[in-house]
Steps between C-alpha positions, in 0.01 A plus 500: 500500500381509124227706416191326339487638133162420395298793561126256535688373833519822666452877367563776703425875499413842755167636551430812462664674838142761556331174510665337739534780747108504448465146623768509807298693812233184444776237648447707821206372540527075475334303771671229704548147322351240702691219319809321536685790320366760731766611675695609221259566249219727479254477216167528293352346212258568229419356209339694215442627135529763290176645371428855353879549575354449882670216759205351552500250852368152397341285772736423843638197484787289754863508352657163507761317358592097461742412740696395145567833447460674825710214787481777774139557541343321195117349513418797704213710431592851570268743509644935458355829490438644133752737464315908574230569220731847516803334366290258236353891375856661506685622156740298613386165610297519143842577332705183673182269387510665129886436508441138638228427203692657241842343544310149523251542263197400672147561396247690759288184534783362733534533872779655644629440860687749716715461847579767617782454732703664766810266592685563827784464619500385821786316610812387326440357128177531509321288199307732253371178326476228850414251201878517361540435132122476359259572195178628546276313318417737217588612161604800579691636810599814560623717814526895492714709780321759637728594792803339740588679830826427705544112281745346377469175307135433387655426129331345260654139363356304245618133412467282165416198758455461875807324499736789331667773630331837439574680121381754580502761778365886591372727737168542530536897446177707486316497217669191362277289297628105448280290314549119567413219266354307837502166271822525371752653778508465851558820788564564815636803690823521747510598864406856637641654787470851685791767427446634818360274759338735664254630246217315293619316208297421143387413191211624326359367189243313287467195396299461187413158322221322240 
């Protein structure tokens, strides 16, 4: 595995720790998926702007995806919860969005979208990603660790084509920060499974694109 050595394919860096222990208690709280991820993924999804150094909600709209990008449940208009107006008000939800826009340079006239996403595991290599080796859609990608409990696997892989073999692979620790050029590089995530069987196993994080 070679690592990819231009830093506009993938940039990486920690949060804050404060912040993120200010944004885990809200994963607690995600409603049931009633899509075709469902059983192993619990999420919600806002999109939204900065204003006055506010997250301001913009109007609800259905998440979907071209089956060209998305072949497990493309075309499908999926329809989440905005994530708590709590977390979009909390130090550190602001902090992860200010780290997003800085890193990528974006102005505050453009919309930013946010999963926020428990992954389970429930049974033995369990998918984080059922879509396999996959880009967004966007400029700018980037996923942010807030917590793992009882996991392993769940590492992040990123490919120069869909056809390569990963260059470049890491845990999602907490408060990791990896910025993906989404129209340059390919990613994908490997298998989770329990430590101990008997207890619940997880991945916590957010999902952050425009």
């Amino acid at each position: 595995m070679t690592a990819l050595n231009n830093q506009n394919l993938l940039q990486l860096r920690f949060v804050n720790q404060a912040h993120i222990e200010a944004v885990k208690p809200s994963f607690a709280n995600l409603p049931a998926n009633p899509y075709a991820d469902g059983a192993f993924r619990k999420r919600r999804y806002s999109v939204i702007k900065v204003q006055n150094d506010e997250l301001v909600l913009q109007a609800a709209k259905a998440f979907v995806q071209d089956d060209s990008i998305n072949t497990f449940q493309g075309n499908v208009e999926r329809t989440y919860e905005n994530l708590e107006p709590s977390l979009l008000a909390s130090n550190g939800m602001k902090s992860i969005v200010n780290e997003f826009r800085a890193i990528t340079g974006i102005s505050e006239e453009r919309d930013i979208e946010i999963h926020q996403f428990r992954m389970l595991a429930i049974e033995s290599n369990t998918p984080p990603a059922p879509e396999g080796i996959h880009q967004d859609g966007f400029d700018h990608v980037c996923i942010c660790g807030v917590s793992h409990e009882n996991l392993e696997g769940g590492e992040l892989l990123v490919y120069e084509n869909k056809q390569a073999e990963p260059c470049f692979k890491m845990e999602i620790k907490d408060g990791m920060f990896a910025l993906i050029n989404d129209r340059e590089v390919w990613h994908n995530a490997t298998p989770m499974n329990k430590i101990d069987a008997s207890k619940a196993g997880y991945l916590d994080c957010f999902v952050l694109t425009a």
